[in-house]
C-alpha positions in Angstrom: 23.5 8.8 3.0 20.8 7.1 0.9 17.6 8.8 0.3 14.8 6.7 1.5 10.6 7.4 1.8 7.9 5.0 3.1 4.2 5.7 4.1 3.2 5.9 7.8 1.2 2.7 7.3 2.1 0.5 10.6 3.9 -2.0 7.9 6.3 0.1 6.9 7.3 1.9 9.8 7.5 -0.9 11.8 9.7 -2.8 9.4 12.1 0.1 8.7 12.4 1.6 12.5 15.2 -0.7 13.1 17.4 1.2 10.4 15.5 4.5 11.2 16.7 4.4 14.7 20.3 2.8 13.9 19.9 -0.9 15.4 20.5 -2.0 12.8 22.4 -1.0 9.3 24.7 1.9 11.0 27.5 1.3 7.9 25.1 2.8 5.8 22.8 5.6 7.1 19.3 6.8 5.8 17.8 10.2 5.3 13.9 8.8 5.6 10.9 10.6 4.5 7.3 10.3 5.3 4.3 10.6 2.9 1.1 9.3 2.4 0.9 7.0 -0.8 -0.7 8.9 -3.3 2.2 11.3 -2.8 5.2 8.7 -2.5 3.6 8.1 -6.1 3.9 11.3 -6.9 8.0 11.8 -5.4 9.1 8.6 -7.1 8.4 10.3 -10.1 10.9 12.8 -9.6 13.6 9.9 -9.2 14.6 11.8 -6.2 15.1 8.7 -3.9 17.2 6.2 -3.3 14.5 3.8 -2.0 10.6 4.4 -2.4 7.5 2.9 -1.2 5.1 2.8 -4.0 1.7 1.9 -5.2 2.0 -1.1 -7.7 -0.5 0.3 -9.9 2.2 3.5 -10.1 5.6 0.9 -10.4 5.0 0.5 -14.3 5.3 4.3 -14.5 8.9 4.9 -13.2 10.9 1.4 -14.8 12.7 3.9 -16.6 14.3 5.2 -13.1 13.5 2.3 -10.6 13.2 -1.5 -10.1 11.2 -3.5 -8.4 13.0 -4.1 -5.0 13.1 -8.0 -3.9 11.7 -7.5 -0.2 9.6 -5.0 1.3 6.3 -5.5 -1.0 3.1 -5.9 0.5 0.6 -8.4 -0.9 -2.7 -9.1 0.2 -4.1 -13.1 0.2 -8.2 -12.7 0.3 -6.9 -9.2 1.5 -7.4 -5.5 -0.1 -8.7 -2.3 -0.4 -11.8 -2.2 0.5 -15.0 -0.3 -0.6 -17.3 0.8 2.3 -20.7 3.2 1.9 -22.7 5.0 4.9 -26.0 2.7 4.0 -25.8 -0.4 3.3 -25.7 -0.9 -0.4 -25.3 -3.5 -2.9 -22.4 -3.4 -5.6 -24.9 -1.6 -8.4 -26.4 0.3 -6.0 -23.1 2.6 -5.8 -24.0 4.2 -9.4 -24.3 7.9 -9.6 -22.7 7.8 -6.1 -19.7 10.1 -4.9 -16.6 7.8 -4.0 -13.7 8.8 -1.9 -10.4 7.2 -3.3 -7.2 7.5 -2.0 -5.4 8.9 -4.8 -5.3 8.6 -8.5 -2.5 6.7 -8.8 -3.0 4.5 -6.0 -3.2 0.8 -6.3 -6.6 1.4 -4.3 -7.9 3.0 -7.5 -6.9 0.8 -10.3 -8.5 -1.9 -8.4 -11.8 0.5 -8.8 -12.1 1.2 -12.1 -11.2 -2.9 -12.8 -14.5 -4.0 -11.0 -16.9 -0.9 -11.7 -16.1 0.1 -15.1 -19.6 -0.6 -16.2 -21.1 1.2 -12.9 -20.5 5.1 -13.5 -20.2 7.0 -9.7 -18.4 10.2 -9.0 -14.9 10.1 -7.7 -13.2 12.3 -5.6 -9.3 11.9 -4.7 -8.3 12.8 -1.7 -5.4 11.4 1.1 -6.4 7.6 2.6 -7.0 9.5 6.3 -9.6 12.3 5.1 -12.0 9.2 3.6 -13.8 8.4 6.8 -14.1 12.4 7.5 -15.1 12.9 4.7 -17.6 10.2 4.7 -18.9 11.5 8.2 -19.5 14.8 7.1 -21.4 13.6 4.4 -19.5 14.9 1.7 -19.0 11.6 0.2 -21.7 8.7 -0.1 -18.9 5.9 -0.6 -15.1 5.1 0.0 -11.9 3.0 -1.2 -10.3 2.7 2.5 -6.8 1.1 2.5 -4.3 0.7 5.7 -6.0 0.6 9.4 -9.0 1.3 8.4 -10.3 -2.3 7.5 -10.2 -3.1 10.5 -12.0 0.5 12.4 -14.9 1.1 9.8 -17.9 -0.6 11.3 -17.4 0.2 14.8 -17.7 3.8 12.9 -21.0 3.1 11.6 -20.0 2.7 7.8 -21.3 -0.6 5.8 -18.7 -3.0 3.8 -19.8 -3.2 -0.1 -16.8 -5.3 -1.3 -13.0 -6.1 -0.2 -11.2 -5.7 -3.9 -8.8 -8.4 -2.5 -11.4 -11.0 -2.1 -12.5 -9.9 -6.3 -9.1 -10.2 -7.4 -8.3 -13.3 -5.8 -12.2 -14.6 -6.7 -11.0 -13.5 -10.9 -7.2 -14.3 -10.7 -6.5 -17.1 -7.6 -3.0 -15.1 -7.3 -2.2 -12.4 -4.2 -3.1 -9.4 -4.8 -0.2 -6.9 -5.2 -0.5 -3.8 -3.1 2.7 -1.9 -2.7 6.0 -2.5 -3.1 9.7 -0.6 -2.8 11.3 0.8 -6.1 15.1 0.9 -6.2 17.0 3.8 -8.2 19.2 2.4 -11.1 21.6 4.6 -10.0 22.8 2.1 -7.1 24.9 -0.9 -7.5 24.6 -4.0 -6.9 26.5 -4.0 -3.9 24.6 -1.8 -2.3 21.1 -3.4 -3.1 22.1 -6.3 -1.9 23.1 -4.7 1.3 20.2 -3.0 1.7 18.5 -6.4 1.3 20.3 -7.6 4.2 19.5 -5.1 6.3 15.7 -5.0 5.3 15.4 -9.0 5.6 17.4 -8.6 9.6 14.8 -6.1 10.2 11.8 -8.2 9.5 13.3 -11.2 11.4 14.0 -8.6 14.3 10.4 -7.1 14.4 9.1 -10.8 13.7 10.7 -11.9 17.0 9.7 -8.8 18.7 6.7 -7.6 17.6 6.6 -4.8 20.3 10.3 -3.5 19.3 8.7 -0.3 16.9 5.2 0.1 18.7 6.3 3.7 19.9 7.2 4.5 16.5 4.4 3.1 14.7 2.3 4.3 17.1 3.4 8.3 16.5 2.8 7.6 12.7 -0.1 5.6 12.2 -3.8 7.1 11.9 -5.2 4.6 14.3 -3.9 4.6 17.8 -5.4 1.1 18.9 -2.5 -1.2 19.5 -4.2 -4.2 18.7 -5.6 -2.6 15.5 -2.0 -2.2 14.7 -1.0 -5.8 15.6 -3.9 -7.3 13.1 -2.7 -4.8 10.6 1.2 -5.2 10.4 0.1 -9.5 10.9 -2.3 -9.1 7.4 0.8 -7.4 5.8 4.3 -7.9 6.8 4.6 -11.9 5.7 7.1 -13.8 3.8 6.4 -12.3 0.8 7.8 -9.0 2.8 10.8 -10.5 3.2 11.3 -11.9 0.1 8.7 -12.4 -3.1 7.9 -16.0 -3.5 7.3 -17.3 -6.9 3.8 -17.2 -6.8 4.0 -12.9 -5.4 6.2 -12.6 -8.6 3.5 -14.5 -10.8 0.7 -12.3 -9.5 2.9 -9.0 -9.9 3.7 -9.8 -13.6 -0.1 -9.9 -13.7 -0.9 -7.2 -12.3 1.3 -5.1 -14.1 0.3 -6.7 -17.8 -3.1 -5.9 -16.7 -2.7 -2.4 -15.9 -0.8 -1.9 -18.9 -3.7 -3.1 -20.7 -6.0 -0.9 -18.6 -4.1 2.0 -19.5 -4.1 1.4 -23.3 -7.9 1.6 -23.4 -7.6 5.3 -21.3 -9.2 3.1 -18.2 -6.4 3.7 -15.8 
């Protein structure tokens, strides 16, 4: 039984409930785990799993025990975190101010430090669902919201400063890589590649029937709104889900060179 863990972000569960619920890929069952991504970070570490959903920003960290898995990424065209405030301020304007990120090794924070390393602020890391909360109870003057909360923050009161995605694509013109599965070196070849088949006859089943994991999705995800979940799972389970296109693989490569060089200057 492989060892598999994905977040509870509506474009992963919806792409892996046909496995999860043995539609599809009975001949080789899964033993799936839930976790938020700062923490699927964290677990890939261990090299515990089979399959992993991970941050890009954390991928360059476990090579040594994983590769990057052909289909399952998600990239984000004009499309990313995004930072939001609780008055409406101007990119400067966040200096000195105390920023909610979700998690330290969390694509989401890379993409921070790349466009505000001249703009010191206060971080504090914390899961993607406590942001808002945390922003409510005015414990926080400014957050890095990933997932379904694009799409719920102003009808919460809460001002957009910048989408990272628009940046990135604004600097680099490539997608910008969010997350991604890892696949142990431990498993052959034969069984990546059946795994890929599986994965790519899920996406086509959930593409022609987009209703076919709302239940699940719906248990999992932090926002309850159906159609919130539609525009969510449409921004981020695309072609590039099913299998990286030359240009995803280009903008990966460059995203990873770039955190590397990040990293060698203590930055990230």
């Amino acid at each position: 039984m492989l060892k598999i863990a994905f977040s509870p972000c509506p474009n992963d569960t919806t792409l892996f409930y046909p496995w999860v619920n043995g539609t599809l890929g009975k001949e080789l069952p899964i033993d799936p785990t839930l976790a938020d991504i700062q923490r699927l970070n964290e677990m890939a570490k261990t090299g515990a799993y089979d399959l992993i959903k991970v941050s890009f920003a954390c991928l360059g960290e476990i090579l040594d025990q994983y590769d990057l898995f052909p289909c399952g990424a998600a990239l984000g065209y004009h499309c990313g975190p995004k930072i939001i405030a609780t008055l409406p301020l101007s990119f400067d304007e966040i200096a000195g101010k105390r920023i909610a990120i979700p998690g330290k090794n969390t694509t989401a924070h890379l993409l921070f430090d790349l466009f505000t390393s001249q703009i010191p602020s206060e971080k504090i890391f914390c899961p993607y669902n406590k942001i808002l909360p945390l922003l409510k109870e005015g414990c926080a003057d400014c957050g890095v919201i990933i997932h379904e909360s694009r799409f719920t923050f102003k009808a919460e009161g809460f001002y957009e400063i910048a989408d990272f995605g628009t940046l990135w694509h604004n600097k680099i013109d490539l997608p910008l890589p969010l997350g991604c599965l890892a696949v142990s070196k431990t498993l052959t070849e034969k069984t990546r590649n059946h795994i890929s088949s599986i994965l790519r006859e899920c996406y086509l089943l959930i593409s022609k029937n987009p209703q076919f994991s709302r239940d699940y999705v719906l248990t999992h995800s932090q926002e309850k709104d159906p159609e919130v979940i539609q525009q969510h799972i449409k921004l981020y389970v695309t072609e590039e889900t099913y299998q990286l296109s030359d240009k995803g693989k280009k903008s990966i490569e460059t995203f990873l060179a770039l955190k590397a060089c990040l990293s060698s200057f203590g930055n990230a």
